[in-house]
N, C-alpha and C positions, 0 to 999 in steps of 0.2 A: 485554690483555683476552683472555680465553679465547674460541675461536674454534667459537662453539655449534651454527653449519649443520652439525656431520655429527655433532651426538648422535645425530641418530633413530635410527641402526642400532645403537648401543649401549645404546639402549631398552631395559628388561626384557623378559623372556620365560620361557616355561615349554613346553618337549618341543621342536618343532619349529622354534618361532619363535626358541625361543635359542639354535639351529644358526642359525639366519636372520641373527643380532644378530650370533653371534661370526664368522661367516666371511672379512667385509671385513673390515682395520683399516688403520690408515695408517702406517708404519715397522715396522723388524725387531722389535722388542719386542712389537707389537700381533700382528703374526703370529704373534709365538710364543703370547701367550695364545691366539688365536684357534683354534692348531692345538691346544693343551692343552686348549683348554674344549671343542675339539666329539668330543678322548679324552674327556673327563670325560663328556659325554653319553652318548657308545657306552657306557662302563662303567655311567651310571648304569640307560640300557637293556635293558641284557645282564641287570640285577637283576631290570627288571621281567620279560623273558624266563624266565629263570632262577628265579624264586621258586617257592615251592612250589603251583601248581594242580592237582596231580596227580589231587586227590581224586574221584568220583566227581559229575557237573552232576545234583544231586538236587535242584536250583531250577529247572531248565530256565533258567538262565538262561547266561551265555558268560565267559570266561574274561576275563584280561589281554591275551592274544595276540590274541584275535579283531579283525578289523578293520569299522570302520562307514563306512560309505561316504558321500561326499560329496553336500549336497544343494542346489543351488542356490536362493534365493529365490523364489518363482513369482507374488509380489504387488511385487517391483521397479520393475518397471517401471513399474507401475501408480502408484506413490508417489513414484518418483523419486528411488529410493533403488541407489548405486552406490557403489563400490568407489573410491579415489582414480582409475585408469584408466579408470572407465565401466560398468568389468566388476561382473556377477550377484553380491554379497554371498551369502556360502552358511555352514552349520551342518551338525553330524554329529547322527545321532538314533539312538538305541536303546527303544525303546520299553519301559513296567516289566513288571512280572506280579507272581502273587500278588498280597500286602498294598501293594507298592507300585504300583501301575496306577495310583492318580490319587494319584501322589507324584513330584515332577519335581525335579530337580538341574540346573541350569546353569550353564554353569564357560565363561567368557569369557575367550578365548586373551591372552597376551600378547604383546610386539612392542613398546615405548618409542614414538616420538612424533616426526614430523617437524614442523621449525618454518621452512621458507623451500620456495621454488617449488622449488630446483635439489633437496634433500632426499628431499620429498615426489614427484617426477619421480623419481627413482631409484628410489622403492619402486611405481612403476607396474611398475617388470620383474619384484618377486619376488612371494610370496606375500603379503607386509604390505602390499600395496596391489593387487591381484588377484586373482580368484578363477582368473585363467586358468594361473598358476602353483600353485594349493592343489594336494596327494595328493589322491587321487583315495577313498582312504581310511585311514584313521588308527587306533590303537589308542588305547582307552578304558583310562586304569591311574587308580590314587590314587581321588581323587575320586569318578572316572565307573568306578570297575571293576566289574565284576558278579558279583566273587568275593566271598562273604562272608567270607573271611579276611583277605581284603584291605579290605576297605570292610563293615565290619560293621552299620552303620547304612544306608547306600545302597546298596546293593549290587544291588535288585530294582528301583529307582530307574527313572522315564523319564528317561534322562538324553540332554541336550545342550552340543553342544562348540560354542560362538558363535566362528566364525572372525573374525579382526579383518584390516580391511584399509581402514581412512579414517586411522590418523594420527594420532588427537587421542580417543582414549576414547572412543567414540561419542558424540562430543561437538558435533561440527563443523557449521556451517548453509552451505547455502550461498550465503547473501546475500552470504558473503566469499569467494566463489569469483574467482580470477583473471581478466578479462576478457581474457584475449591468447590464443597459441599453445598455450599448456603443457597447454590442456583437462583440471584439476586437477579434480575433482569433492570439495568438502567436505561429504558427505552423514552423517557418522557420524549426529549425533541422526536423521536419517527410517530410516539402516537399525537404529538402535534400534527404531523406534516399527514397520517392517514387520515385523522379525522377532519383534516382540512377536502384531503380529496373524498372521503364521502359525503360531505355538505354536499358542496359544489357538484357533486354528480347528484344531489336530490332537489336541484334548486341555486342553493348558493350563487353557482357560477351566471346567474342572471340576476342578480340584487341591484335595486334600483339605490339602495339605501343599507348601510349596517352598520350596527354596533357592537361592539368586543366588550363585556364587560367581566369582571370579575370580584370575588368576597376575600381578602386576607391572600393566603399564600397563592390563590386562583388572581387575585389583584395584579400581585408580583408577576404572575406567567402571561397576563393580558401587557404589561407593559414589557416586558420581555418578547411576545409575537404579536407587539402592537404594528411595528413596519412592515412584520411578515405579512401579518393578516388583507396589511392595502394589497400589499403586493399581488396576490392571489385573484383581487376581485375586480371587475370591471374596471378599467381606467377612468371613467366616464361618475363611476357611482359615489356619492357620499359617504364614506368610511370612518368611523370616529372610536376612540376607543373610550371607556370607564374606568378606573379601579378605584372600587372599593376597599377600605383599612389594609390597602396595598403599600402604604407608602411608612416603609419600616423602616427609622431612624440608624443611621451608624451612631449609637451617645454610648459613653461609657456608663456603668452600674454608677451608682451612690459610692462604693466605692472605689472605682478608677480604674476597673477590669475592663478591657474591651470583649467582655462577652459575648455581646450577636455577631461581633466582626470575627472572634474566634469560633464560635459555631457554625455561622454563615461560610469560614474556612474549610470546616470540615465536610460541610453538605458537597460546596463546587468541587473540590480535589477527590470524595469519593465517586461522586456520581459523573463526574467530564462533565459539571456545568459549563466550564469556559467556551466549550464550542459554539453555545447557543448564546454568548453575551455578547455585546457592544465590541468589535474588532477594534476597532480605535481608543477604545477602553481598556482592554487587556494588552493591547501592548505598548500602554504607560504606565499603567498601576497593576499590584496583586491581582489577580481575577476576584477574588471573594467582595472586594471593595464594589466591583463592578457588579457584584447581584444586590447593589443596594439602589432603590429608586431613585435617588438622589442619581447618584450615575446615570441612570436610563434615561430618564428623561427630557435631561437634556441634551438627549443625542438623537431622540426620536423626531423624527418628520410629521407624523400621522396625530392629528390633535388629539389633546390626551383631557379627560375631566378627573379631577380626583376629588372623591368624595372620602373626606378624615377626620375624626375627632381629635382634637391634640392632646386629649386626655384618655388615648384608646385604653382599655384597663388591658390588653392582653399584651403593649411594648408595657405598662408601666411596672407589670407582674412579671415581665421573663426577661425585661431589656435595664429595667432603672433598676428594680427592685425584686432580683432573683432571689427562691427561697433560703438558697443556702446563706446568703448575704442579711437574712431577717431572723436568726436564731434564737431571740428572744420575743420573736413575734409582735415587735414594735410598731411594723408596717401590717399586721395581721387585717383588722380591722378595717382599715383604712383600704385596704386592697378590696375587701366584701363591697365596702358604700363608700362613696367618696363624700359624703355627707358625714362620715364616720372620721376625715383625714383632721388631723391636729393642725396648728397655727403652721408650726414649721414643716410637717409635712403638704402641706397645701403652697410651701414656698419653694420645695425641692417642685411639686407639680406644675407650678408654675415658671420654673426655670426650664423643665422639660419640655412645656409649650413654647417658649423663646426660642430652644433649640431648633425646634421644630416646625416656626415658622422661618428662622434663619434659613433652614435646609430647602424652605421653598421660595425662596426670595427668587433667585432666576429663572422658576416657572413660571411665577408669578409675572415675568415680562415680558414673556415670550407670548407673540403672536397665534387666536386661534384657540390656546389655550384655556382650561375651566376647573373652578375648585367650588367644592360648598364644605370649607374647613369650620367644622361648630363645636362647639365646648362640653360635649356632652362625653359622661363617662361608660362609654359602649366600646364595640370593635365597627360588626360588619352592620349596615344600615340601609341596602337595595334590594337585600332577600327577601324583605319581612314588607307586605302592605303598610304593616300598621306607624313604618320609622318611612320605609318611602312615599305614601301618598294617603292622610287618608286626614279627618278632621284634626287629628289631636300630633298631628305627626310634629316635630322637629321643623324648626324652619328660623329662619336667616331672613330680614329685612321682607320676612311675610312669605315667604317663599319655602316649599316644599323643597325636599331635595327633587322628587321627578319634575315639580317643573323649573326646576334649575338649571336641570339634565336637559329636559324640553328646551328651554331658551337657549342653552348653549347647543345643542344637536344643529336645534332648525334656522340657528343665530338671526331670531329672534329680539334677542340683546344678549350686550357684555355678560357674561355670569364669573364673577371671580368673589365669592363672599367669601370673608375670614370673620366668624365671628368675635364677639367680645369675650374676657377671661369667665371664668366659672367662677361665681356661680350665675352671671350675670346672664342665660339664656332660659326662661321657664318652660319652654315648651322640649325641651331637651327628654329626651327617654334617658334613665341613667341607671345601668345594670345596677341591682343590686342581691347581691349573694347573700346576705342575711337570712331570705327564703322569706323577707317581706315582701315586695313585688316591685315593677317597673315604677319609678318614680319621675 
């Protein structure tokens, strides 16, 4: 049986949280990814450095580079709302201008999911379960950048970065908080519902316009308080949600385990995920099934885009092709570059994309709806300038992901692109762990 206590740190993530994800691992193989993917990061950073902001700030607005600094909750305490450690839940803010001042953007960090006391105790020391380890301040790229070359649709944007540090999607109550020692606090759904009322007392509660987005397991809590989110905001106002490499398959391993539906088990039943899931969902099926986006989404009201590779490398490393399931290190290789993947491995990869658009068949017909599904072997793809908006970026029928997003927000046009198989897309960014660079 696959040994699921130490997924959380192999969790998704997106900028800083997936330096967080890759640093531990456990044998020499995991080291070496870990030491290749947090090259992969430097290099993909250097892009966001490096791109072209040269041009004169004739928005008054700030760059890729600039940094926003850290802001701790100030109605926490008051709620009772805390970090896995105890610690002040906190967010980055940049306020909009011009046309965008009551136009807000918020993009919910990623960081995967602890599912046992010893797990979630571990992430009390780094930043995924502490504010007392978060920078102090961070840069805003992709999404949240304030270049309009870079983010042409959001760019003047009030934009916020929802730091994560409970463990379970902002999902968690803590009616299921451990009675002993380990002083575990499961608060994610109350530090939803605070940092909801301190938006809305800084602005929020006037948005003419807004978007909920998220990266990986931040994806997963965007379509989890995607109805919430309408609900809070003007009746009147445009409200849409995003998730990025949010959309994590229920498939069993290569060899027939249902391992994320068994992990996924353990996260909801420690943490009181059920509270925060789909009602009509949980009282037909197991709740764990119902932390799967497949469930969610089709139960959600509030139009949802999802931006996914069907070739995301972090389901095909933890969900198809978990380590302990690769003992001879057959899938080694192949996991680093998928340029590296054998005849028949590239056949098991492509029955994984069949599944997976299978799973989105009834999104795909629902009204309102928006996907820019591409073939490229990455995870998260709206944090980074250089994969959301920029010359060389990934695109679908000529189209960037931002202006995908753009079309589908401003419905503009349909936006429902499902790319063609791999290796059939060039403009594709495609991780690779080798420690050779973005391909």
């Amino acid at each position: 049986m696959v040994n699921t206590q130490r997924w959380w740190l192999r969790g998704g993530g997106g900028g800083r949280s997936y330096i967080m994800i890759l640093w531990q691992r456990w044998g020499k193989r995991e080291w070496a990814i870990a030491a290749a993917g947090f090259a992969i990061v430097l290099i993909a950073l250097s892009f966001i450095l490096s791109s072209d902001s040269s041009s004169p700030d004739q928005f008054s607005g700030t760059t890729d580079t600039d940094f926003v600094p850290l802001v701790l909750l100030s109605n926490a305490v008051q709620r009772g709302a805390y970090c896995l450690d105890g610690s002040i839940p906190a967010y980055h803010f940049q306020k909009g201008f011009g046309s965008g001042s009551r136009r807000w953007v918020l993009h919910i960090e990623g960081g995967g999911w602890c599912n046992s006391v010893a797990s979630c105790s571990f992430r009390k020391g780094t930043p995924l379960g502490s504010s007392n380890f978060m920078e102090h301040q961070v840069q805003f790229s992709g999404i949240l950048s304030s270049d309009p070359s870079h983010n042409p649709d959001f760019y003047n944007w009030n934009k916020v970065k929802i730091r994560y540090c409970d463990g379970a999607s902002f999902a968690g109550h803590p009616e299921s908080e451990q009675k002993n020692d380990t002083k575990l606090f499961f608060r994610g759904q109350l530090i939803w519902e605070a940092m909801m009322d301190e938006l809305l007392s800084i602005g929020l509660s006037n948005a003419q316009q807004a978007l909920l987005s998220g990266c990986s397991a931040g994806g997963l809590a965007t379509l989890i308080h995607c109805d919430d989110f309408r609900g809070v905001l003007p009746n009147d106002a445009k409200v849409k949600c995003l998730s990025d490499a949010g959309f994590f398959l229920n498939e069993k391993d290569v060899a027939g385990n249902a391992t994320i539906q068994s992990f996924y088990h353990d996260v909801v039943n420690l943490q009181g995920v059920a509270g925060s899931l789909k009602k009509d969902c949980v009282a037909k099926m197991e709740p764990s099934k119902c932390f799967f986006p497949e469930q969610i989404v089709k139960r959600t009201n509030t139009p949802v885009f999802l931006v996914n590779p069907t070739y995301d490398f972090w389901q095909i490393k933890h969900i198809l092709v978990p380590g302990p399931l690769d003992p001879n290190d057959s899938w080694y290789k192949c996991q680093l570059s998928i340029q590296n993947c054998g005849p028949q491995q590239i056949q098991v990869l492509q029955g994984f994309r069949n599944s997976f658009l299978k799973a989105l068949l009834e999104f795909e017909q629902m009204k309102g709806g928006g996907m820019f599904i591409n073939s490229c072997y990455i995870h998260c793809q709206t944090w980074m300038s250089e994969t959301w908006h920029s010359p060389n970026s990934p695109r679908i029928n000529n189209k960037t992901i931002a202006e995908s997003v753009g079309d589908w927000f401003f419905e503009r046009k349909v936006t429902k692109y499902i790319d063609c198989p791999y290796p059939c897309n060039p403009t594709c960014y495609n991780m690779d762990f080798t420690g050779k660079r973005l391909h």
